[in-house]
C-alpha positions in Angstrom: 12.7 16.7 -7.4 14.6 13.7 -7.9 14.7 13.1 -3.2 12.7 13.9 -1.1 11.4 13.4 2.7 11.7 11.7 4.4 8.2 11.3 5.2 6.4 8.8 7.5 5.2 5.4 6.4 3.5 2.7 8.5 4.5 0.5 6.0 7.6 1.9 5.9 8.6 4.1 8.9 10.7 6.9 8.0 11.2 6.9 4.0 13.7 8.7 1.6 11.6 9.5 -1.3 13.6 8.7 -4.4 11.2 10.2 -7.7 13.2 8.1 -10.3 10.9 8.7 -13.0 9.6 12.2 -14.5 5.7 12.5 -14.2 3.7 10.9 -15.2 5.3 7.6 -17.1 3.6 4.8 -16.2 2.7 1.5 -17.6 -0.8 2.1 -15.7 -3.4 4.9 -16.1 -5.5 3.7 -12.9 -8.7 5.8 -12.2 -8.0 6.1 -8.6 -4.0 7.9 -9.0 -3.8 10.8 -7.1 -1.5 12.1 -9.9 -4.4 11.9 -12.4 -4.5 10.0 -15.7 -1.1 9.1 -17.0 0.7 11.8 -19.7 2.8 9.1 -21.4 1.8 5.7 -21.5 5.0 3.2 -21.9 6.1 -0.8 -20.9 9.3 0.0 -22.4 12.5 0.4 -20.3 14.7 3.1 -20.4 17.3 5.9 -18.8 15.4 8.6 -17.3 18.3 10.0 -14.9 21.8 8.5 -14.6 22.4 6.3 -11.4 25.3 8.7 -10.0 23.1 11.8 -10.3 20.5 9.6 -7.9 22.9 8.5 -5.5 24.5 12.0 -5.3 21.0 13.3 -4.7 20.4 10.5 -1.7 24.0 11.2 -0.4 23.3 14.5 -0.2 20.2 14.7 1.6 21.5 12.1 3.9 24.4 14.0 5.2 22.1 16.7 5.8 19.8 14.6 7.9 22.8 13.1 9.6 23.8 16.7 10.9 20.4 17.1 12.0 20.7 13.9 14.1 17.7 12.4 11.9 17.3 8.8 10.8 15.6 7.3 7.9 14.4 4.0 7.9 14.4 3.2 4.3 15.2 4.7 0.9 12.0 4.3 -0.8 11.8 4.2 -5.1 8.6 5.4 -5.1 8.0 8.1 -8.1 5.5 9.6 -10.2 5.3 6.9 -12.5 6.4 3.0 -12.4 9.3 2.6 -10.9 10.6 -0.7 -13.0 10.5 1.7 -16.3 13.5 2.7 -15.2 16.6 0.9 -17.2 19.3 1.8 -14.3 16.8 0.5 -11.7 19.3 -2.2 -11.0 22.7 0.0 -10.7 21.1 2.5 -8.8 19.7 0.0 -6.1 23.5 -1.2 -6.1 24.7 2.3 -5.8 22.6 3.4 -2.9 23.2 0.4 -0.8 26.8 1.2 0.0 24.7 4.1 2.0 23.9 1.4 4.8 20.3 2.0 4.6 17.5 -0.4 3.6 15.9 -0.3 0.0 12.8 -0.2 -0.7 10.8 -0.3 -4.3 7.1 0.5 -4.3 5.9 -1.1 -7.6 2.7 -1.4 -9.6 3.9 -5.0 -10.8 3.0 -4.5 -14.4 6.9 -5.6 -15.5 7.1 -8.3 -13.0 6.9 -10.8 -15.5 10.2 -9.3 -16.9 13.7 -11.2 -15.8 15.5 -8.0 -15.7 12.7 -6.4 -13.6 13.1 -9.3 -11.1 16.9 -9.3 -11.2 16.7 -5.6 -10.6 13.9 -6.4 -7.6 16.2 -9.1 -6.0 18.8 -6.5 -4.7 15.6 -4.7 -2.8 14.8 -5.4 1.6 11.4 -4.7 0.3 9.4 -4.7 -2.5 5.7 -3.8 -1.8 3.5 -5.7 -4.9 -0.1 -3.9 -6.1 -2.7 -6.3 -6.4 -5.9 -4.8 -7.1 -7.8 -8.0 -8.2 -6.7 -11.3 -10.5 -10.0 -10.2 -12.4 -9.0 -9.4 -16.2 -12.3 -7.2 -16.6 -12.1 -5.4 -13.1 -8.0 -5.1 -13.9 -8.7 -2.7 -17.4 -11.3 -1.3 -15.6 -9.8 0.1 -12.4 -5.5 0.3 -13.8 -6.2 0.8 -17.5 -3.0 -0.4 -18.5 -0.7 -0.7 -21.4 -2.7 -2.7 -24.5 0.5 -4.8 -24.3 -0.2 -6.1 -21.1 -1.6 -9.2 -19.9 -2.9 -10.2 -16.5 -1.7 -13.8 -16.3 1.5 -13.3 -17.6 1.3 -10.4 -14.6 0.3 -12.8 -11.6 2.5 -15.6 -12.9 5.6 -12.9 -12.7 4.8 -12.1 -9.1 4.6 -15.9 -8.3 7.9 -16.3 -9.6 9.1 -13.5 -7.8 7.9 -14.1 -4.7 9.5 -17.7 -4.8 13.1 -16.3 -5.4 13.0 -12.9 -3.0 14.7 -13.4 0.4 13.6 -9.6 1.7 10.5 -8.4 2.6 7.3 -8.5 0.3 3.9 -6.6 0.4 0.8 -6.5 -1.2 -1.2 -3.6 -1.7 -5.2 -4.1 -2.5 -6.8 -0.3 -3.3 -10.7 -1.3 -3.3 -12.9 1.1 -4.9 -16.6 1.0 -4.4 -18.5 -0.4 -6.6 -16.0 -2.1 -8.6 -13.8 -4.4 -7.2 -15.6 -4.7 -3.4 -17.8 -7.7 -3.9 -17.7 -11.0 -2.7 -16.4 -13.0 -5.8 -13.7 -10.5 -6.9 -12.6 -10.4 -3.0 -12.4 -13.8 -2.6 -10.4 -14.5 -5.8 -7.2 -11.3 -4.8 -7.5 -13.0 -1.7 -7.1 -16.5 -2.9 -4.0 -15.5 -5.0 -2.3 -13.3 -2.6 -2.6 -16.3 0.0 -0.9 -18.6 -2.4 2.0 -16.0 -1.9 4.8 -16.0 0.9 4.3 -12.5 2.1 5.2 -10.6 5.0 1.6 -8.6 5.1 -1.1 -7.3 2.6 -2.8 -4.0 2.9 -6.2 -2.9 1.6 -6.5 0.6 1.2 -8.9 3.2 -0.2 -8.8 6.5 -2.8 -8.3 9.2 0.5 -7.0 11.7 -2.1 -8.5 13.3 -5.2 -8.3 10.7 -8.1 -8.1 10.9 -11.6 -11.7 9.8 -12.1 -14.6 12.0 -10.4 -16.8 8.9 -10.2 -14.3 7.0 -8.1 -15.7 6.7 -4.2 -14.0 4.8 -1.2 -16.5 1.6 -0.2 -18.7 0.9 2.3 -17.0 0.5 5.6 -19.6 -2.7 5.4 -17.5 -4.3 2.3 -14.2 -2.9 3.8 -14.7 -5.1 6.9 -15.6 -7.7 4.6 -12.5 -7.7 2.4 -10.7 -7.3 5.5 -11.9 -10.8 7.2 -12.5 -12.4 3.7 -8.1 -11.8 4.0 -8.2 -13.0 7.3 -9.8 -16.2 6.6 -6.9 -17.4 3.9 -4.5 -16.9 7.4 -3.2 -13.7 5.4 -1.6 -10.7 7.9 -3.8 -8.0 6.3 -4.1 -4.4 7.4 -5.7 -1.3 6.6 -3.9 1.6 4.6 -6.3 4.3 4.6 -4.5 7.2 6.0 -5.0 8.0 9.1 -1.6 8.7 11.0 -1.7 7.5 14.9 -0.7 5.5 17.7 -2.7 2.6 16.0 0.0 -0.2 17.9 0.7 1.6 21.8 -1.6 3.0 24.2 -2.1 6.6 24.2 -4.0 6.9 28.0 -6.8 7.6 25.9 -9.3 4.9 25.5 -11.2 7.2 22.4 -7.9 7.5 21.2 -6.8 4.3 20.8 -9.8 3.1 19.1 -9.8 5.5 16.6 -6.3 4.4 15.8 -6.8 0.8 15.7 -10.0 1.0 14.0 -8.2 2.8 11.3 -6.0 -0.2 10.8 -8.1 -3.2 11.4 -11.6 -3.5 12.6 -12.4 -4.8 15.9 -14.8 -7.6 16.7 -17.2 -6.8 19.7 -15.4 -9.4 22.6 -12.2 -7.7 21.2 -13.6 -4.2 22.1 -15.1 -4.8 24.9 -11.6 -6.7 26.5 -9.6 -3.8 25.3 -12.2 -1.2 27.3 -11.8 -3.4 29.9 -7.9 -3.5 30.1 -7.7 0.5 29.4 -10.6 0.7 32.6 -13.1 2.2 30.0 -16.6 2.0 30.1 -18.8 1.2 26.9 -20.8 3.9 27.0 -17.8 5.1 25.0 -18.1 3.0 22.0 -21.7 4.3 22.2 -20.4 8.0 22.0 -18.3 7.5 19.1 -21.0 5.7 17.3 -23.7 8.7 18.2 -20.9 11.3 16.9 -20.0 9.4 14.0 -16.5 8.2 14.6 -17.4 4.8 14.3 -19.9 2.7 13.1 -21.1 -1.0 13.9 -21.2 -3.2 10.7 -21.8 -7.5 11.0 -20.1 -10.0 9.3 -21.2 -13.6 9.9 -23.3 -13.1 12.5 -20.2 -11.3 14.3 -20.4 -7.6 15.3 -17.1 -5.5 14.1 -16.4 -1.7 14.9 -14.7 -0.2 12.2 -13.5 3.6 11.6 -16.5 5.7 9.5 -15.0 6.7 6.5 -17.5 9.1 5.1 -17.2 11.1 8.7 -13.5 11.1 7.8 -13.5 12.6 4.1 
């Protein structure tokens, strides 16, 4: 299926799925992909599907949300393989803007370093970048890429990048336990992506079955870690590890609402105990949903955070 969705995003709100490359292409073959190790391994360019049979696709399924009275957000490239492997990245992008709606291009990054893959970028709102760590070891390790690859030729493609894009840039961070979670490597994905003019940084986790058995989610201890180790380089950083709520408006519900921030961002203790205090809660609650699981206490710097339990989750 060349469209689909839309489906909801936080990143990205409502998104028209557009599956621009035939599974599974990629330039990576990371141990965490929900899509399992990559079939045919490729940093070559070329024409998977021609441009009109992708806007006719997007057309389509537009005019059929429009007599629905629904309204997508973005039209997302985000496909079972690497986007930027796709020759007619470029004329499609052109092609679906005369829709009116926002483009988005989710993108692993490998090709950045390519002039036609930032040409093809430049016509994007938003272009969301994976960073998984500036590490050369850690990188083969977690994304296995192409032989052909190189890291620094990688990161100096998204610097250029970055400096010439006028829309909206993420970075993505998946941490897996074990591997790219500790001090040192944080500090260093952290220190490059704050050299970066970005609009905001996510760290997620591996919620779905990946292509590797022995990959786990971290600690919520090192995922509150990462998470203010961000913070500390002035970086806007939030959590992307799946859980779909109210994480930004009050539900009337004072559990509620801190199971849906604490999914996004932890929460230090005088910031918990002034949001109980402005929703009329008491803290025995924050007691309850540590007792049950829901959350769990973790310090950083002397400073207690509350932070979502992930093994309770998955």
């Amino acid at each position: 299926m060349i469209v689909f969705g839309p489906v909801p995003s936080r990143r990205l709100g409502r998104s028209l799925g557009v599956n621009n490359i035939p599974p599974k292409i990629c330039s990576y073959s990371c141990i965490y992909c929900q899509l399992g190790r990559t079939l045919k391994m490729q940093i070559d360019r070329e024409e998977f599907y021609k441009p009109v049979e992708i806007y006719r696709g997007v057309e389509e399924k537009i005019k059929d949300l429009e007599n629905r009275i629904e309204n997508i957000d973005y039209i997302t490239f985000v496909p079972d393989g690497e986007p930027t492997l796709d020759i007619n990245l470029g004329g499609e992008i052109n092609l679906l803007k005369s829709i009116g709606v926002r483009i988005a291009v989710i993108t692993n990054s490998s090709l950045i370093w390519r002039e036609d893959v930032q040409r093809d970028l430049l016509e994007t709102d938003l272009v969301s970048l994976k960073i998984d760590t500036v590490d050369g070891e850690i990188w083969r390790k977690i994304n296995r890429p192409h032989p052909n690859l190189d890291i620094e030729d990688i990161l100096d493609g998204i610097y250029r990048f970055n400096r010439r894009f006028k829309g909206i840039v993420y970075t993505e961070t998946m941490l897996i336990d074990g591997v790219n979670d500790n001090d040192d490597i944080l500090r260093g994905t952290a220190d490059f992506i704050s050299k970066l003019s970005i609009d905001k940084s996510y760290i997620s986790i591996p919620i779905r079955p990946p292509a590797e058995i022995e990959v786990d989610i971290p600690r919520e201890e090192n995922l509150n870690k990462a998470y203010n180790i961000f913070r500390e380089r002035d970086i806007q950083v939030e959590y992307l590890i799946g859980y779909e709520g109210n994480e930004f408006t009050s539900t009337g519900d004072i559990k509620d609402d801190i199971l849906s921030i604490t999914s996004v961002h932890p929460i230090r203790e005088d910031g918990m105990r002034e949001l109980i205090r402005k929703r009329d809660g008491k803290w025995d609650v924050i007691e309850k949903l540590i007792e049950e699981g829901e959350i769990k206490e973790v310090v950083y710097r002397d400073k207690k955070f509350y932070i979502r339990n992930l093994q309770k989750r998955w």
